[in-house]
C-alpha positions as CSV (number, residue, x, y, z in Angstrom):
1,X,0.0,0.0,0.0
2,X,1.3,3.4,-1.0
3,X,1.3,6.4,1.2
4,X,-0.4,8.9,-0.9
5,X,-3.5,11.2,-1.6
6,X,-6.1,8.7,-1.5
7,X,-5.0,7.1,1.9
8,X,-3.7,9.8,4.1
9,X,-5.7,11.0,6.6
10,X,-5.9,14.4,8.6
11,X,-3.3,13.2,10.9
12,X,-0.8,12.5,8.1
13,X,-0.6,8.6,8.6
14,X,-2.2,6.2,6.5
15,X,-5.9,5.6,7.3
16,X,-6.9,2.0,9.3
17,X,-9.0,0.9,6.7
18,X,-6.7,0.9,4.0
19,X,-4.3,-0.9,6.4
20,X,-6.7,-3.2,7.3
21,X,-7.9,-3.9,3.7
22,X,-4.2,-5.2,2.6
23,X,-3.4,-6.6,5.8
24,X,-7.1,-8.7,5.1
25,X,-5.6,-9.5,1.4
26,X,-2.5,-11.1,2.6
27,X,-4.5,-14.0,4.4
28,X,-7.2,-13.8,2.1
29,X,-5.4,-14.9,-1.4
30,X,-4.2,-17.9,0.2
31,X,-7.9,-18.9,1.5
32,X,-9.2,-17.8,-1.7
33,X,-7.0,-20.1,-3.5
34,X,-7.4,-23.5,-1.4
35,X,-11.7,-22.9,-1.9
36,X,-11.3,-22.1,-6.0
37,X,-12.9,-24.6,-7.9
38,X,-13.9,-26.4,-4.7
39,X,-17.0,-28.6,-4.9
40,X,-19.9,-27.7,-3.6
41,X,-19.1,-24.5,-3.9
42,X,-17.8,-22.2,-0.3
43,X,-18.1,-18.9,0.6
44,X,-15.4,-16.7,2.5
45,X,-16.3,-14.5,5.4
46,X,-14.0,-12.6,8.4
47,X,-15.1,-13.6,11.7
48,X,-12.0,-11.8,13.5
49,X,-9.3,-9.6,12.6
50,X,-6.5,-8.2,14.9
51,X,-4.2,-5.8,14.3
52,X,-1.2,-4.5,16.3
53,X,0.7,-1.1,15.1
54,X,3.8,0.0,16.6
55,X,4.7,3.3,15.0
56,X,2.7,5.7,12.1
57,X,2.3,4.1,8.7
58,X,3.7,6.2,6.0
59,X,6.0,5.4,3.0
60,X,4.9,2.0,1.3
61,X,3.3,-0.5,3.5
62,X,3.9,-4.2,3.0
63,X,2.0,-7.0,4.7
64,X,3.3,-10.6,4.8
65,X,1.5,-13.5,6.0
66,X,3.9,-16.7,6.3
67,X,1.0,-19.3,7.9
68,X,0.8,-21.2,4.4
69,X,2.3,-23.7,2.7
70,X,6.0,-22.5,1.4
């Protein structure tokens, strides 16, 4: 996620959502892969998300998740 116009908010740190959004995709491609093509078909839905930030987000933002399969 880039730092930028669209996700800067007043206090000049990248707004939650947008961190929150990306931080969602990292898990979320992997998930979304294992249920592709699955039979019957399932459906994907959040039932918790926590987040921890240590210091303002500004600059690119990159999210990792390394719970997979490597």
């Amino acid at each position: 996620v880039k730092y930028g116009w669209l996700t800067t908010n007043p206090f000049r740190s990248m707004y939650f959502a947008c961190l929150s959004m990306a931080a969602e995709m990292s898990t979320g491609v992997m998930v979304m892969n294992g249920i592709y093509d699955s039979k019957p078909p399932v459906s994907m839905l959040i039932v918790k998300n926590t987040a921890s930030y240590h210091k303002k987000a500004v600059g690119k933002i990159t999210f990792t998740c390394t719970d997979g399969k490597h």
